[in-house]
C-alpha positions in Angstrom: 1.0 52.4 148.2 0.1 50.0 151.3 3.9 51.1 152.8 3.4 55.0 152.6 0.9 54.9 155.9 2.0 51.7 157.0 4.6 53.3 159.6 2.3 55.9 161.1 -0.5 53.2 161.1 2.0 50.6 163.3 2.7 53.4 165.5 -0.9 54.3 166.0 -1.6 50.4 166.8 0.9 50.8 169.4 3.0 47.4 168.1 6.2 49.7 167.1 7.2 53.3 168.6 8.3 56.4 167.1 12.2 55.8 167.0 11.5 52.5 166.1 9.6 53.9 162.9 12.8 56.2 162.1 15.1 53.6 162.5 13.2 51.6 159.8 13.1 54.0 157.9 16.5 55.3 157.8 17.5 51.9 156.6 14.8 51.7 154.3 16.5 55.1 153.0 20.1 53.5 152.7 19.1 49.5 151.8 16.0 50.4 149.6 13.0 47.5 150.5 9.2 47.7 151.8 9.2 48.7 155.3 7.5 45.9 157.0 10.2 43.5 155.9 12.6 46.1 157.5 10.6 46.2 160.3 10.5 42.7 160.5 14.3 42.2 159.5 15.6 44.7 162.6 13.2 42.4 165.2 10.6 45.3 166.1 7.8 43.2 164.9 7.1 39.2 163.9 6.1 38.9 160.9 2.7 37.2 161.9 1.7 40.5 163.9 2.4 42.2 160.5 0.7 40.1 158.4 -2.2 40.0 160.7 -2.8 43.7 161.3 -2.9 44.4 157.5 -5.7 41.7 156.9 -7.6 43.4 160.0 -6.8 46.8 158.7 -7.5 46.4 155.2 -10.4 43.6 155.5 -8.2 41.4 153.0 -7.7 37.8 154.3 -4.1 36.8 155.0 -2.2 33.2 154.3 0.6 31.9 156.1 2.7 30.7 153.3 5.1 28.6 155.7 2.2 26.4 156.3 0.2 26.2 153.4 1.3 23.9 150.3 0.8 24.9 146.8 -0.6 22.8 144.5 1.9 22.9 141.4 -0.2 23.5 138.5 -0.9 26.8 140.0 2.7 27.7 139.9 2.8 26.9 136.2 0.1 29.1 135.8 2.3 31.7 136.5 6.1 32.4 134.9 9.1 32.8 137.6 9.7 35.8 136.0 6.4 37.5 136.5 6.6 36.0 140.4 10.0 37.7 141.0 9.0 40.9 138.9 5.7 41.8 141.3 6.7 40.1 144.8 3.7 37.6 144.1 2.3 33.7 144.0 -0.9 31.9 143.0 -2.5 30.1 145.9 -5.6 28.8 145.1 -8.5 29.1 142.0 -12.4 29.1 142.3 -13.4 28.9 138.5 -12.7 32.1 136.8 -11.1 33.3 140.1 -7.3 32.8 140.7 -5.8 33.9 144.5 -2.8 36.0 144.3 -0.4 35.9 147.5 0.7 39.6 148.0 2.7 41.9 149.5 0.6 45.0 148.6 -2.8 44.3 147.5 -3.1 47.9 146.2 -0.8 47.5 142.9 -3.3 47.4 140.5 -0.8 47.3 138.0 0.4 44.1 138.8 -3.3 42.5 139.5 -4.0 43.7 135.7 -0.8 42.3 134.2 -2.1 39.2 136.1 -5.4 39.3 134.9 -4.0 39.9 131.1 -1.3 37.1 131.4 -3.8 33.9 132.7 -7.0 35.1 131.3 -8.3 34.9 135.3 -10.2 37.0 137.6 -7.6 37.9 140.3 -8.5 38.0 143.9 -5.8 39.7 145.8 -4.8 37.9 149.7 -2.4 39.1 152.2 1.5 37.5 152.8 4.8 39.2 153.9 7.7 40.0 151.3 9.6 36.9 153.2 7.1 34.4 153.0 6.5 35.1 149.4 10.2 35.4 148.5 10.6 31.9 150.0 8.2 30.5 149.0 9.0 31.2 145.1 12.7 30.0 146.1 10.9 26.9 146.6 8.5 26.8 144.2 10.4 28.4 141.1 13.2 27.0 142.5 16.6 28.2 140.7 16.8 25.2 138.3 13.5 26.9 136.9 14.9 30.2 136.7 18.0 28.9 135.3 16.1 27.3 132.3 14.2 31.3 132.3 17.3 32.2 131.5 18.3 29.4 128.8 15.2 30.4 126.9 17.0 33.3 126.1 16.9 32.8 122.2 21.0 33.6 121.7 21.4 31.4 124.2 19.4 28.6 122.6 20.8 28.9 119.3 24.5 29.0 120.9 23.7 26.0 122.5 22.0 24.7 119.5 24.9 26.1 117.0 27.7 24.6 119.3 29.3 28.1 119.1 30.3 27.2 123.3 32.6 24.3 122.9 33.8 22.4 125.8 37.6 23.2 126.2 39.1 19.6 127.2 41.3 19.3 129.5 43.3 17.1 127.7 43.9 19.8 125.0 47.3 21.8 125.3 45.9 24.2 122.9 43.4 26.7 123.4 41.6 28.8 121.4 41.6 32.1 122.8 40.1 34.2 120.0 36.8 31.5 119.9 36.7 31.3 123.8 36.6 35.4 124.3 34.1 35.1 121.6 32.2 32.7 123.5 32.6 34.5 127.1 31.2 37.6 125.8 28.1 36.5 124.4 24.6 37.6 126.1 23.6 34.5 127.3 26.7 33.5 129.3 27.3 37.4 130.4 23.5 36.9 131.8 23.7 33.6 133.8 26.9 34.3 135.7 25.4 37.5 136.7 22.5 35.5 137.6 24.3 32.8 139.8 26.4 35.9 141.6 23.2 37.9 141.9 20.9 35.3 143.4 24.5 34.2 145.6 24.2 37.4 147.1 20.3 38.1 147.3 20.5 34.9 149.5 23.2 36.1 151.8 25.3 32.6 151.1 28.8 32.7 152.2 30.3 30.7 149.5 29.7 30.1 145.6 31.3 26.6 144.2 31.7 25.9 140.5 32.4 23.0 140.0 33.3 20.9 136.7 32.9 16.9 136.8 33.4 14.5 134.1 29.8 14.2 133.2 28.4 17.5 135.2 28.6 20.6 135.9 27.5 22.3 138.6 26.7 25.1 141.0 27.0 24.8 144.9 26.2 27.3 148.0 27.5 27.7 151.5 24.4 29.2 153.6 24.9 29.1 157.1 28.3 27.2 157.0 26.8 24.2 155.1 27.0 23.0 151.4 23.9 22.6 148.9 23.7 22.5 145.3 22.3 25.4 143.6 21.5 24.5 140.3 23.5 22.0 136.9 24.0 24.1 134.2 24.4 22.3 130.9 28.0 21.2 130.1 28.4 23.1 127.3 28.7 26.1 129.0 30.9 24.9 131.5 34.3 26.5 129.5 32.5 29.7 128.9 31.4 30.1 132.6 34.7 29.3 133.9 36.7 32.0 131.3 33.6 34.2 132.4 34.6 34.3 136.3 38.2 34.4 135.6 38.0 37.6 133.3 35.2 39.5 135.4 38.1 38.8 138.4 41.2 39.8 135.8 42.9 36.3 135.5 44.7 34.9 132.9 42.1 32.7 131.1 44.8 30.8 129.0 46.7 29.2 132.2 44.6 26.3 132.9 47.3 24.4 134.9 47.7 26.7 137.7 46.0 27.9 140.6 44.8 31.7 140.3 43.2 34.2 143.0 41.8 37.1 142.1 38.8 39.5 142.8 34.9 41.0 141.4 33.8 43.8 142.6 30.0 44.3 142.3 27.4 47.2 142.6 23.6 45.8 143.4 21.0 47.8 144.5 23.5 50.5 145.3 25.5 48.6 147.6 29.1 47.4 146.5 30.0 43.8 147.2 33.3 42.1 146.6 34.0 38.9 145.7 36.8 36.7 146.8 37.8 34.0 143.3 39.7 31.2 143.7 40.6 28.9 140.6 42.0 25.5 141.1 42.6 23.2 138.1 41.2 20.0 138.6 40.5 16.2 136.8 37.7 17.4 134.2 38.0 21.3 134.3 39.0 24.5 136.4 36.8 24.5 139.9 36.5 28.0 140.7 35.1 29.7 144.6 34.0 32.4 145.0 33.9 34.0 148.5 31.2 36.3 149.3 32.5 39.7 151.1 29.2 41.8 151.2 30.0 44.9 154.1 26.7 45.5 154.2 26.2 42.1 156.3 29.5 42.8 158.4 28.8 43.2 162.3 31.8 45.1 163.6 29.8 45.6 166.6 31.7 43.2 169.8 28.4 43.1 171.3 26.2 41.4 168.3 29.1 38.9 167.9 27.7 36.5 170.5 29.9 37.2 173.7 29.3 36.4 176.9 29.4 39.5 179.3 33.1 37.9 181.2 34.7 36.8 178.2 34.0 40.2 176.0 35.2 42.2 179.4 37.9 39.8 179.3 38.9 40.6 175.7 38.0 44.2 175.8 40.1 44.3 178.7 43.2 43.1 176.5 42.7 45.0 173.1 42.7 48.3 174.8 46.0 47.1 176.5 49.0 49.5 175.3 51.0 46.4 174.2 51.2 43.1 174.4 49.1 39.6 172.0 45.9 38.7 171.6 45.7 35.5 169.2 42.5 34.4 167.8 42.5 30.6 167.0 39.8 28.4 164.9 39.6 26.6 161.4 38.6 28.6 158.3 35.5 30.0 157.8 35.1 30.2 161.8 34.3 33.8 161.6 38.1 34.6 162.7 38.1 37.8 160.4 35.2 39.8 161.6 36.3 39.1 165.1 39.8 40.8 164.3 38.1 43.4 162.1 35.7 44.3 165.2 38.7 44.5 167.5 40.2 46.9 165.0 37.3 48.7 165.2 36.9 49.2 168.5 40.1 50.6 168.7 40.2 52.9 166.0 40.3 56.4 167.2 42.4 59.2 165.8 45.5 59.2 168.0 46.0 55.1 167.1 48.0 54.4 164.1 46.8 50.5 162.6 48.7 48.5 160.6 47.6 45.1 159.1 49.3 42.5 156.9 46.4 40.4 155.5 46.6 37.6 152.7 43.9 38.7 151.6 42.4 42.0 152.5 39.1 41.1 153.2 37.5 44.4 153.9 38.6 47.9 153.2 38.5 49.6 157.3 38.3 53.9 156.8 41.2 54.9 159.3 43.4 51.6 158.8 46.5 50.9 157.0 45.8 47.8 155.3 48.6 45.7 153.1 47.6 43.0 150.6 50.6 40.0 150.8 51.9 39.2 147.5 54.5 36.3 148.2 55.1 35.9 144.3 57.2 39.2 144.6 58.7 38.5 148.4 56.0 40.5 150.5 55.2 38.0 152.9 53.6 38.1 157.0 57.3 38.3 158.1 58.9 41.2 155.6 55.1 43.5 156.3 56.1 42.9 160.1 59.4 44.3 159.6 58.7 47.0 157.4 55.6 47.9 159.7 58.6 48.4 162.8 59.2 51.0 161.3 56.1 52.6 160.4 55.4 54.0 164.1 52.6 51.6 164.7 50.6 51.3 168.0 48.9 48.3 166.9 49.9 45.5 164.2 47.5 42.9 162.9 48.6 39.8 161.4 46.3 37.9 159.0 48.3 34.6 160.1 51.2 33.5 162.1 52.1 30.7 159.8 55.6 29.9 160.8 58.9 30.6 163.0 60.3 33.7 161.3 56.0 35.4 161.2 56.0 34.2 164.8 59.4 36.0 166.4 58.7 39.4 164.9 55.1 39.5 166.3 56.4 38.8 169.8 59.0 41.0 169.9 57.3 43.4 168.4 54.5 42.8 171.9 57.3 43.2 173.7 58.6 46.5 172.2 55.5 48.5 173.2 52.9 47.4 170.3 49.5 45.8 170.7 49.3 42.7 168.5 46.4 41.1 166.8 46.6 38.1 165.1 45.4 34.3 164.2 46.4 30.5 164.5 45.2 27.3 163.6 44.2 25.1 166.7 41.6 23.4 167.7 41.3 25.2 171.1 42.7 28.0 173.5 44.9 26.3 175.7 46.5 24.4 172.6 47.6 27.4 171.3 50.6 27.7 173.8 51.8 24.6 172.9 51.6 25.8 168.6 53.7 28.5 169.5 55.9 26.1 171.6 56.3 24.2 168.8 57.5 26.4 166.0 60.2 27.5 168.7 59.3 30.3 170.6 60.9 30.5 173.8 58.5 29.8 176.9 59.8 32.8 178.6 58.6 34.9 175.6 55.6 33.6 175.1 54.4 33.4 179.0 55.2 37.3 178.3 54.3 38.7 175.3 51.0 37.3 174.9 48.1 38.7 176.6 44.3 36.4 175.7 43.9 33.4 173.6 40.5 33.4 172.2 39.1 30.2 170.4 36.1 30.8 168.4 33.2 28.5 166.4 30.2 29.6 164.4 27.2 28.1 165.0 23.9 28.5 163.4 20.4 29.7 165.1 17.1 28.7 165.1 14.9 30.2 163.0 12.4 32.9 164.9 9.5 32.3 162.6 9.3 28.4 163.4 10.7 27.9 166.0 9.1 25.3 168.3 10.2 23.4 172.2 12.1 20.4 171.6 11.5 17.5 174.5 15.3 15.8 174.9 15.6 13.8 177.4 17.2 15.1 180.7 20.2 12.1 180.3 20.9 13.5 177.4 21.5 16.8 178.2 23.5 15.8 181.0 25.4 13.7 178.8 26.5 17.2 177.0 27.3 19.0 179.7 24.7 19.9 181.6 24.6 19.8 185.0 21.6 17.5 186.9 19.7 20.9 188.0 20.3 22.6 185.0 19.2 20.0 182.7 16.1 19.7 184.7 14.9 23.4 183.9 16.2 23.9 180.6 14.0 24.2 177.7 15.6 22.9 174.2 14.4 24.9 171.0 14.3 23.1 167.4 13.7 24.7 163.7 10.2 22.9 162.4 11.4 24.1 159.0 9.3 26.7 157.2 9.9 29.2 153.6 12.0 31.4 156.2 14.8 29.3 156.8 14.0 27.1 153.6 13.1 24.2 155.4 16.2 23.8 157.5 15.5 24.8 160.6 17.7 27.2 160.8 18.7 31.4 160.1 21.4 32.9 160.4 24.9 32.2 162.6 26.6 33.6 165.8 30.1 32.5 167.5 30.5 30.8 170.6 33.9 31.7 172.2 36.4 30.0 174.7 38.5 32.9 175.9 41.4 32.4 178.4 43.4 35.6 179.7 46.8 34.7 180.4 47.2 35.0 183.9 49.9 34.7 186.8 49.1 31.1 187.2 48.9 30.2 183.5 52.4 31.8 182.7 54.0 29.5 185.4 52.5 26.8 183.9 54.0 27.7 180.7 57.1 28.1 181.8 57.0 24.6 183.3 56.4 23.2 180.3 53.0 22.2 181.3 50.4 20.4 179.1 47.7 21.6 176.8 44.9 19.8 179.0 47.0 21.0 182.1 46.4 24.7 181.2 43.2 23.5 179.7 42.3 22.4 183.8 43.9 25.8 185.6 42.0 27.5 182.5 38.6 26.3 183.4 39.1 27.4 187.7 39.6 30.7 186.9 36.5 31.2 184.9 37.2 30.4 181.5 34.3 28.8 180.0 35.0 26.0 177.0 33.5 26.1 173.4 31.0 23.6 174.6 30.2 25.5 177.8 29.8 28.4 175.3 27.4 26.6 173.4 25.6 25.3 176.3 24.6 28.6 177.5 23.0 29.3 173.7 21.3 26.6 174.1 19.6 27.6 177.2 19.3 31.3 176.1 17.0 29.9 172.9 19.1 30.7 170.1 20.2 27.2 168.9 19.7 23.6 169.1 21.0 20.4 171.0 21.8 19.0 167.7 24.4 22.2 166.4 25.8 22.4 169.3 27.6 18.9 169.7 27.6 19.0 165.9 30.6 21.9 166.2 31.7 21.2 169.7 32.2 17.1 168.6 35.2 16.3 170.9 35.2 19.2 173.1 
């Protein structure tokens, strides 16, 4: 096979080194994968060195698939299924000659099943795994592999039979017996385990299921941002639903109430939990599904996307012995894996961690971790209590939601624990003022809490096409830039390629606003002093806004103009 001398060749060639090569291959070991895409994946070579190396090694001409459009009665030539099975795509045909796209030009058994299947000579060219995979995303996209799966003959004839029945909502009555029946059968087993598998295989954050009055249909979150994945037909929209909410152990009869519950799933010997969510809505039951794969957790405070002050800054107050550090931001801001990471960092031996999480979003080794269940009384405010007297060192709390949550924590700060938790606000300085409002003393908040950190994901341009973007220098100052800066800076923008497919971007990292609380900042807050005061005496000591934040990705290459005042709007 092309990848058994592909390391020692690479080495050879001088474009990776020898602990590069054991690195790949140790998570070649644990993720499973061809190890030029792994190579690729951990940043020790681009993808077009790869690609063109092979062809010069192996005399095979190479294609860059990001560039090259496919003319679409090829693709039919060829099922989706045979594509996925062998990593492979027609590109071209010369009379009796069809050009196969591949990975490894070597697998003869895939150029004779080829050959067998279309009747054609095959001539074999070179690609990498991620420009093939994208490009059958885009080509077979996953309406086309759902209707793979629909051809499924018990499928058809369930369809056909009208053994699926819609369940209305306007019925009080429901089946059980015939909907179990229905949930269990092949087909439907097969295409929810298709949606969550290709949810994962695509790294999305998010999977919606959504049921409208005349569709039904399937939506990602990749990279923060909403598309539709495919529209099942509407038949099935009952079974689906009762499918999710029995693979996560919910109560399929109760239709008029929301339910939360969990799926835990092994692919490709990895496990990968999934937060459900079901919500009872006009024309059916919307159920989200939140995708919790560990696999792609950084816990790492150096990946996360801080700038060298403000991780010293925060390092600086999560190794305090007591004392808060609250981490503000709206959902999906990437609050959790910044907490988790703190936990991390400071889980040794001699620490004893508690955390109070609604829900637990990740099992930690080494950390007491409680699930709140306020349908039974365990809430933020009774875990605190009970956690007192637990012999903590260090207490997270998923949420300080209200007066009661808010008075433990900082007494608890005050009584010799470290104290990790998260608000809503739109900013650091703001913060003070939340706390303020739900009734904490200023004297006890000036005291007890230690950093404020306000966070935002945004997302990065993609490596493979990414190309200098000319904005003019007004505009950049406009943002935030200062005169000189915006002079010398060089703006990056996503082209759009089968990498990122076609968006431009790949991938997110966090821009932080951190502000210590200081000597002069406690005054302030015991004066009674204004968000955008704080916000001013902030900014002189060093602390560096959101849009500052994102500023300074800009000018380090990793994202555009454009994201930036897209999450920093009104900063």
């Amino acid at each position: 096979m092309l990848t058994n001398k592909l390391g020692d060749m690479l080495v050879n060639a001088k474009l990776i080194n020898e602990e590069q090569l054991k690195k790949a291959l140790s998570t070649q070991q644990k993720e499973g994968g061809k190890l030029g895409s792994i190579l690729v994946k951990l940043g020790y070579v681009t993808e077009d060195k790869l690609l063109n190396f092979l062809s010069h090694q192996f005399g095979i001409p190479a294609v860059n698939l990001s560039t090259q459009e496919v003319d679409i009665n090829l693709i039919k030539m060829l099922p989706a299924e045979v594509a996925q099975k062998y990593q492979v795509i027609p590109v071209a045909r010369k009379g009796a000659t069809l050009t196969i796209a591949m990975v490894d030009p070597s697998d003869v058994f895939a150029i004779d099943d080829i050959k067998f299947m279309t009747g054609y000579d095959v001539q074999p060219v070179l690609s990498t795994e991620g420009s093939i995979r994208s490009a059958i995303n885009k080509y077979y996209d996953t309406t086309d592999a759902l209707q793979t799966v629909l051809k499924d003959i018990k499928l058809q004839e369930a369809i056909e039979d009208g053994d699926v029945d819609i369940v209305h909502e306007g019925d009080e009555k429901v089946d059980l017996k015939d909907l179990k029946e229905a949930v269990e059968e092949a087909p439907v087993v097969k295409l929810v385990n298709f949606i969550l598998a290709d949810g994962v295989t695509k790294g999305v954050s998010d999977i919606h299921v959504e049921a409208y009055e005349k569709k039904f249909r399937v939506r990602y979150r990749l990279d923060g941002i909403l598309y539709e994945a495919m529209v099942p037909p509407m038949k099935l929209r009952a079974a689906m639903t009762s499918r999710l909410k029995i693979m996560a152990e919910l109560d399929i009869a109760e239709r008029r109430l929301p339910q939360d519950g969990r799926i835990k799933l092994r692919m490709k010997n990895k496990e990968v939990d999934l937060r459900v969510s079901t919500l009872p809505c006009l024309f059916g039951e919307k159920v989200v599904m939140r995708i919790l794969d560990k696999s792609n957790l950084t816990l790492d405070l150096t990946k996360l996307g801080f700038e060298p002050k403000a991780l010293q800054d925060f390092m600086n107050a999560i190794n305090s012995p007591y004392g808060m550090v609250l981490v503000t931001g709206p959902t999906g801001s990437g609050k959790t894996t910044t907490l988790y990471s703190a936990l991390n960092q400071i889980n040794q031996i001699d620490v004893n961690i508690m955390t109070a999480e609604d829900p637990v979003e990740y099992y930690l080794m080494g950390i007491n971790q409680v699930q709140m269940k306020d349908e039974i009384g365990l809430n933020f405010a009774m875990a605190l209590r009970s956690f007192l007297r637990q012999d903590p060192d260090v207490v997270m709390v998923g949420e300080i939601r209200d007066y009661e949550t808010a008075e433990i924590a900082v007494k608890a700060a005050l009584t010799g624990h470290l104290v990790l938790s998260t608000l809503h606000t739109n900013d650091a300085p703001s913060t003070i003022n939340r706390l303020l409002n739900m009734g904490i003393e200023p004297f006890l908040v000036s005291s007890s809490v230690l950093l404020i950190l306000a966070q935002r994901l945004i997302r990065k341009v993609c490596q493979q096409c990414k190309e200098v973007e000319k904005v003019p220098v007004k505009s950049l100052i406009d943002i935030g830039f200062s005169p000189e800066e915006a002079e010398k800076v060089v703006c990056y923008r996503g082209k759009g390629c089968t990498n990122c497919s076609d968006t431009g971007y790949k991938g997110r990292i966090a821009i932080y606003e951190v502000m210590p609380i200081g000597d002069e900042i406690k005054e302030l807050i015991l004066e009674g002093a204004s968000a955008s005061e704080i916000k001013k005496t902030a900014a002189k000591m060093g602390m560096k806004t959101l849009r500052m934040s994102g500023l300074q990705k800009i000018k380090d290459g990793m994202t555009s103009v454009e994201e930036v005042v897209r999450v920093t709007f009104g900063d």
